[in-house]
ZAMARGU-4260 file (C-alpha; in steps of 0.2 Angstrom, whole numbers, plus 5000, padded with zeros to 4 digits):
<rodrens>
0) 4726/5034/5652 | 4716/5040/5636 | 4724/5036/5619 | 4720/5047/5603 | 4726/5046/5584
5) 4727/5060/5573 | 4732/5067/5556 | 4748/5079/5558 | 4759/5089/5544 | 4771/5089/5558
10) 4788/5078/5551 | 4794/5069/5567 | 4813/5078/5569 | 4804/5095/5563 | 4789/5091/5580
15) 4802/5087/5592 | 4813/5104/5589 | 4797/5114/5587 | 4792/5107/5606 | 4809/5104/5613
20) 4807/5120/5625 | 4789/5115/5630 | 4791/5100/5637 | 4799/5088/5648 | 4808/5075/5640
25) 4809/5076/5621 | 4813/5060/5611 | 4818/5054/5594 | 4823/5039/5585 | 4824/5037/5565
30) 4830/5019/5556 | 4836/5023/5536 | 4821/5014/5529 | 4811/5031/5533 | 4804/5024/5548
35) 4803/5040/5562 | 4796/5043/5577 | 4799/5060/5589 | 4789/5060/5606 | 4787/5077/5619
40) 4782/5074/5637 | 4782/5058/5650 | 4765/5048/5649 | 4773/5034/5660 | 4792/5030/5662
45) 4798/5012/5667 | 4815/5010/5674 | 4825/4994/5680 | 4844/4989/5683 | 4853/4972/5687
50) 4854/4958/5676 | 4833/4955/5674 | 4831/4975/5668 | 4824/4970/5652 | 4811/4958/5659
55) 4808/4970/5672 | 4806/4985/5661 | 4793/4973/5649 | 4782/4968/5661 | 4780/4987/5666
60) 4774/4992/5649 | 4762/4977/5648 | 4754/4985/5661 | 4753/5000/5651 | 4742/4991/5638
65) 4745/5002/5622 | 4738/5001/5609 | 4746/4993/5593 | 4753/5008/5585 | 4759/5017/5598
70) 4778/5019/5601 | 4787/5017/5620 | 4805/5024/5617 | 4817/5014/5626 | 4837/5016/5630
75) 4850/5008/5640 | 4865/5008/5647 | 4882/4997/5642 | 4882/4990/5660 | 4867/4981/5667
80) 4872/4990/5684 | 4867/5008/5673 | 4877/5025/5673 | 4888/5029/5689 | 4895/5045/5685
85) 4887/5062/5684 | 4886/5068/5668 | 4871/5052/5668 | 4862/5057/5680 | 4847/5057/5674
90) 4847/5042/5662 | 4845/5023/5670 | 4850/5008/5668 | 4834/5002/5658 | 4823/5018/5653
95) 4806/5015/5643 | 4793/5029/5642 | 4778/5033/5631 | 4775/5052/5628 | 4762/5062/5631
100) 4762/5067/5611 | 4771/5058/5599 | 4772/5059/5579 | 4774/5044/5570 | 4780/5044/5551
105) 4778/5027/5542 | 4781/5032/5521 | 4770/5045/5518 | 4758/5044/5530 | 4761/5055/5546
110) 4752/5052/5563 | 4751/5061/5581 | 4747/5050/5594 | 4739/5055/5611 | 4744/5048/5629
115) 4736/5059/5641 | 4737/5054/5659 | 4723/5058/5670 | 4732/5074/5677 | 4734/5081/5660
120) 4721/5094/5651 | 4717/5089/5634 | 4711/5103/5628 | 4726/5111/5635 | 4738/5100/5626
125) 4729/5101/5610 | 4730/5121/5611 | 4750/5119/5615 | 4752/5109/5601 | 4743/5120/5589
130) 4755/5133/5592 | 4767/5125/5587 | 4778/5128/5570 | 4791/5119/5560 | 4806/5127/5562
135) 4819/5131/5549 | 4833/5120/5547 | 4847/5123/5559 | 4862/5133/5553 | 4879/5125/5556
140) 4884/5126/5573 | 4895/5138/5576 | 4900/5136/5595 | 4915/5147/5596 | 4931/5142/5603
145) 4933/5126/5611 | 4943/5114/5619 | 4946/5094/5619 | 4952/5080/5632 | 4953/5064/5627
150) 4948/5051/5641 | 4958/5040/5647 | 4974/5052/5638 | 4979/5044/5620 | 4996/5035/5628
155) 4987/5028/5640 | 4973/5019/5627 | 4987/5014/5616 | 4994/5006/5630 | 4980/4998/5635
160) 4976/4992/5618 | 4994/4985/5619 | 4989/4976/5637 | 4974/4965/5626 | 4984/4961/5612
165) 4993/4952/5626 | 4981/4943/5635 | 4974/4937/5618 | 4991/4930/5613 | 4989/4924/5633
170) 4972/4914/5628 | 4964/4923/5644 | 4952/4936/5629 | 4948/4930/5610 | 4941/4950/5607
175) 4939/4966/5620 | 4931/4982/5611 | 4941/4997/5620 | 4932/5012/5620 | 4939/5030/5624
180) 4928/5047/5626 | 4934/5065/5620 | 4926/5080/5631 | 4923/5096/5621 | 4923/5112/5631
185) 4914/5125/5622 | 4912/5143/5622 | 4891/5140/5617 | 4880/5125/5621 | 4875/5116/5605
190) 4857/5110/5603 | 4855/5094/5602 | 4837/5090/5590 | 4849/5102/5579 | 4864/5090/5579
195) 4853/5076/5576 | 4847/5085/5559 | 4864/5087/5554 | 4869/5068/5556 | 4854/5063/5550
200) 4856/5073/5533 | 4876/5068/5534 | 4873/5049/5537 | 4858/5044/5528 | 4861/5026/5531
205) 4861/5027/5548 | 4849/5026/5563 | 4848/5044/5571 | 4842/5047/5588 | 4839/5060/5603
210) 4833/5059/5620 | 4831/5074/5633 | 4830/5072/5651 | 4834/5085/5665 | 4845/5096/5653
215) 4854/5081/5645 | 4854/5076/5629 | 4859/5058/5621 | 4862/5061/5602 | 4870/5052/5587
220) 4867/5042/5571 | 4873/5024/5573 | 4877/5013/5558 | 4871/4997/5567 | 4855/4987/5571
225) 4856/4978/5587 | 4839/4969/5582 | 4821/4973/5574 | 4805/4962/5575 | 4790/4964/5565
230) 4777/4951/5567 | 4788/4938/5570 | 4799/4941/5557 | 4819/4946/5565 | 4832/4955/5558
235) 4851/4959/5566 | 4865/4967/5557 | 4882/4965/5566 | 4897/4976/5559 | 4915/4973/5564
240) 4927/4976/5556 | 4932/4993/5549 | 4942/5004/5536 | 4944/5023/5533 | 4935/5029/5513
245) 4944/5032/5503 | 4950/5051/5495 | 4942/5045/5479 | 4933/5031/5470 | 4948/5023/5464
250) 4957/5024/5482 | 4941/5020/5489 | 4939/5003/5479 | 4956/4997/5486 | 4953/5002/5505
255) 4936/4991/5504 | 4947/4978/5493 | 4960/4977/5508 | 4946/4976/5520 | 4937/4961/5513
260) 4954/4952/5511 | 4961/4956/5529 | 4959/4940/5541 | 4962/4952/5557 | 4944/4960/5551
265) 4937/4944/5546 | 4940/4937/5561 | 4934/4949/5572 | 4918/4950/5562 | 4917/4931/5563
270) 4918/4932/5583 | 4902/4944/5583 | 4893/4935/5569 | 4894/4918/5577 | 4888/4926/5594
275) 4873/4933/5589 | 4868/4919/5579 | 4871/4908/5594 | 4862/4919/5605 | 4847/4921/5592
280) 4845/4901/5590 | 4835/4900/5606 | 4822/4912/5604 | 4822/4908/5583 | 4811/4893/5572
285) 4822/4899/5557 | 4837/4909/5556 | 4847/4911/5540 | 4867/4916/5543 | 4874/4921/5529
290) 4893/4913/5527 | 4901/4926/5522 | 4902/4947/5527 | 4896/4961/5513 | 4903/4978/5515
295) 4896/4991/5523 | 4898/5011/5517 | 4896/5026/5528 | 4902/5044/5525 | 4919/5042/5534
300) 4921/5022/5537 | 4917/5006/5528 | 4913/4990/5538 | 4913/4971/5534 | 4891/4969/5536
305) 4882/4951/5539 | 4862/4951/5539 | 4857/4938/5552 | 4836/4936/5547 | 4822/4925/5553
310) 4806/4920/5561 | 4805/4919/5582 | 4795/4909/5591 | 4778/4914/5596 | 4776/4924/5609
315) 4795/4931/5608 | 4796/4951/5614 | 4808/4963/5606 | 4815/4965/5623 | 4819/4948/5625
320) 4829/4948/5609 | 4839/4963/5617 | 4841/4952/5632 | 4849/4939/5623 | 4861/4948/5611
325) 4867/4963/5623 | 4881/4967/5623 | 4887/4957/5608 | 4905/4955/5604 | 4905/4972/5593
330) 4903/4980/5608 | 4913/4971/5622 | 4921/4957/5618 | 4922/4935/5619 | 4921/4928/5631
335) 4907/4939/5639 | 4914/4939/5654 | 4933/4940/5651 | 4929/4956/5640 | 4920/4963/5653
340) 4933/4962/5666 | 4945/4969/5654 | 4934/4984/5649 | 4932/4989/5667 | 4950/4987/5674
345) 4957/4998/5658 | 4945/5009/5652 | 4943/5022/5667 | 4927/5030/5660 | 4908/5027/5661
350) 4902/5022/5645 | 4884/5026/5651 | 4873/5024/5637 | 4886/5024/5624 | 4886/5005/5616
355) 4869/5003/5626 | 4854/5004/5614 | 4840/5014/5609 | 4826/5012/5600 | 4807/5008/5603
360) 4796/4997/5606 | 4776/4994/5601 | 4760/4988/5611 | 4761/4972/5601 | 4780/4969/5608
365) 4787/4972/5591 | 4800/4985/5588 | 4818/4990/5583 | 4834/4996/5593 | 4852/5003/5587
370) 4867/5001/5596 | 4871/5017/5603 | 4888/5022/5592 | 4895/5038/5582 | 4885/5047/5599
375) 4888/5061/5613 | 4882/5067/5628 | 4876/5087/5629 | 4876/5097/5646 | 4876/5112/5641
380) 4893/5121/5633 | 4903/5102/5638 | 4900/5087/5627 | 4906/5068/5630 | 4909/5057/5612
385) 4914/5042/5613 | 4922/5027/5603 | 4929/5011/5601 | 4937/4998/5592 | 4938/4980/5592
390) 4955/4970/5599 | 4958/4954/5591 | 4976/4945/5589 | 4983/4953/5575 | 4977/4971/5580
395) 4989/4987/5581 | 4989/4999/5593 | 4992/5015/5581 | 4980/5006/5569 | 4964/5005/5582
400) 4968/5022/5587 | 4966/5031/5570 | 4950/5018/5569 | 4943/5027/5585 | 4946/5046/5576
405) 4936/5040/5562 | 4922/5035/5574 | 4923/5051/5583 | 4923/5061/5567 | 4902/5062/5566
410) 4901/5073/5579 | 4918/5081/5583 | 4917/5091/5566 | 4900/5096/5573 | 4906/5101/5590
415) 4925/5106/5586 | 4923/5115/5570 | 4935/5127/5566
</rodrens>
């Protein structure tokens, strides 16, 4: 492998749409700090399932032997068993790959960096590249007419939303995140680098992020970090907990009042907060937990937010990091294992990558991964969105329902505008 650093003008979003056509695999992942990186091509590709799929996948890129800057884009699925249904057939369990070309933009500094494998023409790539152009922005899509399916059907999720709140009251669950997809049929297919450009201008606070493989494409702007290391230095931001904005400021206020005073949200946050300080403590010489949530504001929702920050111990990877805290109570449940029997016996979908990760990962074993929310599957003119919501004791079916369309909002009035 021959590594290479250049200057580029090329913004990473604007690269990845520019290139989308001319390469296999296109990928993209943004945090709202600034921080973007948008990669064209497969250098090298790590893939693992089961239970160890983290370690596994590590050990594959440390044979890679990057250098420090460069960035290995890395997903995964909800289930450590990976994707079983069709629509993902092309993404794994555990995927990591460092492109061939990938732009890097950290403030105002702007960087392309080179992987070419030994069956790769330099020259070549270099001229592709250079005929490259930033595109215009996308116009709104416009993908004719259309038509939606929610999975499983809306009285069956109510129902099964219903089925928790018993076995809660049972004692055999403390908290289960149901999830449900909608499929939209459309007249058009939608591009996916040009969906991501619209989230990402809607829902600034946000992490946004794409990944093409084999005509597939995983898109969406999640509100929540799973985990980001930097020299040690560790930050996660669980959210549970949710409320719909308000119509204005003064409506807002109250809504975000009621949240912060509601006991079912604060207890539900409190299950996740206290998991994934419990899961950090192991790998953590400090760790600061705050005692009590802040709130969190996005374009359609507001959450109760904690901050978990510290230092790990030496010699801790991002990966193990995701290992421990995946999947945390925001997206499955407590117990682990109780939740996760639930989720499979009620469900009746493949959550594939949805409530996964994505994110990336340095040649220093640093890095930063979302929890794959507010996101969709494109093939072609049919898309799958998904979302969930968190069932404690005092939870209502109609209530998590209408919490559910609120998730599904980012990209249903993409994909279902009338």
């Amino acid at each position: 492998m021959r590594f290479g650093v250049l200057p580029t003008d090329f913004d990473p979003l604007s690269y990845v749409r520019a290139g989308s056509g001319q390469f296999e695999g296109v990928f993209y992942f943004s945090s709202p700090d600034g921080l973007a990186a948008g990669g064209l091509g497969v250098a090298a590709k790590a893939t693992a399932s089961g239970v160890d799929r983290f370690a596994r996948v590590r050990s594959i890129v440390d044979e890679w032997s990057i250098p420090e800057a460069f960035r290995v884009f890395t997903g995964f699925s909800f289930a450590p068993d990976g994707p079983t249904s069709e629509p993902w057939a092309s993404f794994g369990s555990a995927d990591a790959v460092l492109p061939i070309a990938t732009v890097v933009r950290r403030g105002d500094e702007r960087r392309l960096l080179l992987s070419v494998p030994p069956d790769v023409d330099a020259s070549e790539l270099m001229a592709r590249i250079g005929t490259m152009r930033t595109p215009p922005d996308p116009p709104y899509p416009n993908l004719g007419d259309h038509t939606l399916e929610s999975c499983p059907p809306v009285s069956e999720w109510t129902e099964a939303v219903s089925d928790a709140i018993q076995a809660i009251h049972d004692g055999s669950l403390r908290k289960v995140v149901l999830a449900r997809s909608v499929v939209v049929r459309s007249d058009a297919a939608p591009d996916g680098f040009d969906l991501v450009s619209h989230l990402e201008r809607s829902y600034r606070q946000c992490f946004g992020f794409g990944w093409r493989v084999d005509g597939a494409t995983f898109v969406g702007a999640s509100p929540e970090l799973l985990v980001r290391l930097d020299e040690r230095s560790l930050t996660s931001n669980p959210l549970a907990g949710s409320a719909p904005r308000g119509e204005g400021e003064a409506e807002d206020r109250l809504l975000a009042e009621e949240l912060m005073r509601s006991q079912k949200d604060r207890i539900e946050h409190r299950y996740v907060v206290e998991d994934v300080a419990a899961r950090l403590e192991p790998l953590a010489e400090t760790l600061n937990v705050p005692d009590h949530p802040s709130l969190r504001r996005m374009a359609t929702v507001q959450h109760l937010s904690t901050q978990i920050s510290g230092t790990t111990r030496t010699g801790t990877h991002i990966l193990d990091l995701v290992d421990a805290l995946h999947p945390t109570p925001a997206v499955g449940g407590t117990s682990r294992a109780a939740a996760q029997a639930f989720i499979n016996a009620a469900e009746g979908f493949d959550r594939g990558w949805y409530s996964g990760g994505v994110g990336w990962i340095d040649g220093r074993g640093d890095g930063e991964f979302a929890i794959s929310l507010r996101c969709g599957l494109l093939e072609g003119a049919r898309a799958h969105v998904f979302a969930g919501a968190g069932i404690v004791e005092d939870s209502r079916p109609e209530r998590e329902l209408n919490e559910t369309r609120l998730k599904l909002r980012p990209m249903l009035e993409l994909l279902a505008a009338t």
